[in-house]
C-alpha positions as CSV (number, residue, x, y, z in Angstrom):
1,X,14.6,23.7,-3.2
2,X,15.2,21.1,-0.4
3,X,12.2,22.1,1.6
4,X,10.1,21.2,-1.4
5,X,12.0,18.0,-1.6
6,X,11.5,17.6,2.2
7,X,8.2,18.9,2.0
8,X,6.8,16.0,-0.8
9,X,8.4,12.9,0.8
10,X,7.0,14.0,3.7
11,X,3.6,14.1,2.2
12,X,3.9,10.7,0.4
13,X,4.8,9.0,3.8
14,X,2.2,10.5,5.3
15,X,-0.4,7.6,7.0
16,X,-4.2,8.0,5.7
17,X,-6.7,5.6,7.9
18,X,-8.3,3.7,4.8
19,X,-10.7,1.7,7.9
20,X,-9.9,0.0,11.4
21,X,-7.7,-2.1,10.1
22,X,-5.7,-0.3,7.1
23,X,-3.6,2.5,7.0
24,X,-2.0,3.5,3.9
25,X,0.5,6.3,2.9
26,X,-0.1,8.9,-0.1
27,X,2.4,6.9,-2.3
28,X,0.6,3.7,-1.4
29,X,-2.5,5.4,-2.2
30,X,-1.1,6.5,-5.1
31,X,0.8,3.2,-6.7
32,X,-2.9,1.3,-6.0
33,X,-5.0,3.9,-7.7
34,X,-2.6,3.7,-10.6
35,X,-3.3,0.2,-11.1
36,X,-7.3,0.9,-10.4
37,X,-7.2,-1.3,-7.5
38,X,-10.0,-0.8,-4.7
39,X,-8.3,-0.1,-1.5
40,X,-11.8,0.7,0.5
41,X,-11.5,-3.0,1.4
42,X,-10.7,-5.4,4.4
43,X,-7.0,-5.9,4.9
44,X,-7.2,-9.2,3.7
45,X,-9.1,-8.7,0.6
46,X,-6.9,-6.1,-0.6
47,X,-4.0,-8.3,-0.3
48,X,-6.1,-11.6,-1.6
49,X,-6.3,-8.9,-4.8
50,X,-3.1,-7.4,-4.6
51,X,-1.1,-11.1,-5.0
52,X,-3.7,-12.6,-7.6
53,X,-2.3,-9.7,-9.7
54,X,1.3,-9.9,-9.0
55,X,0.9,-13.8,-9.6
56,X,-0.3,-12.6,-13.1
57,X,2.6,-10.5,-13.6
58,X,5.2,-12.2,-14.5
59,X,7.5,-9.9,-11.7
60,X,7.2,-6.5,-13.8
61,X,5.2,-4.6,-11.2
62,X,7.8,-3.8,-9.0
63,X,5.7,-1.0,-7.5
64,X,2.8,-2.5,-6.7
65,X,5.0,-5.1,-5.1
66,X,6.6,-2.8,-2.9
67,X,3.4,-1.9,-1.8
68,X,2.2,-5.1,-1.0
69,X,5.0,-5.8,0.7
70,X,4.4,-3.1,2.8
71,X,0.6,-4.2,3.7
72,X,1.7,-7.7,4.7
73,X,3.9,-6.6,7.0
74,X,1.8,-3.6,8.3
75,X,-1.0,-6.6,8.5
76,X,1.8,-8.7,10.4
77,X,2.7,-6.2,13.6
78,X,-0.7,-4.6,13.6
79,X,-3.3,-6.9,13.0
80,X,-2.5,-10.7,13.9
81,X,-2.5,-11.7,17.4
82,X,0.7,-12.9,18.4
């Protein structure tokens, strides 16, 4: 019973390469495709999409914040030249 538990937060941390510039974990994955958003994107169209619906919101899609939360600051350490 714990290795299952083990076994499927493992699997929804696990990093999927979406392009050069975005990587994305299974829960991501799945938190975006529950909202129908297209995450075969650039980085910085995704999040361009990703806060035009949060602003829309009114703060009740805690998930989908979460993960844009997450791409930010993935986009932050990876991707900007510091």
């Amino acid at each position: 019973m714990i290795d299952d538990i083990v076994n499927k937060t493992h699997e929804s941390l696990n990093l999927n390469k979406i392009n050069d510039e975005l990587y994305l974990t299974n829960k991501e994955i799945e938190v975006l495709e529950k909202y129908n958003i297209n995450y075969n994107t650039s980085i910085d169209m995704l999040m361009f999409n990703l806060e035009e619906i949060l602003n829309d919101s009114n703060g009740e899609l805690t998930d989908l914040e979460e993960v844009s939360n997450s791409i930010s600051e993935f986009n932050y350490y990876h991707n900007v030249n510091k």
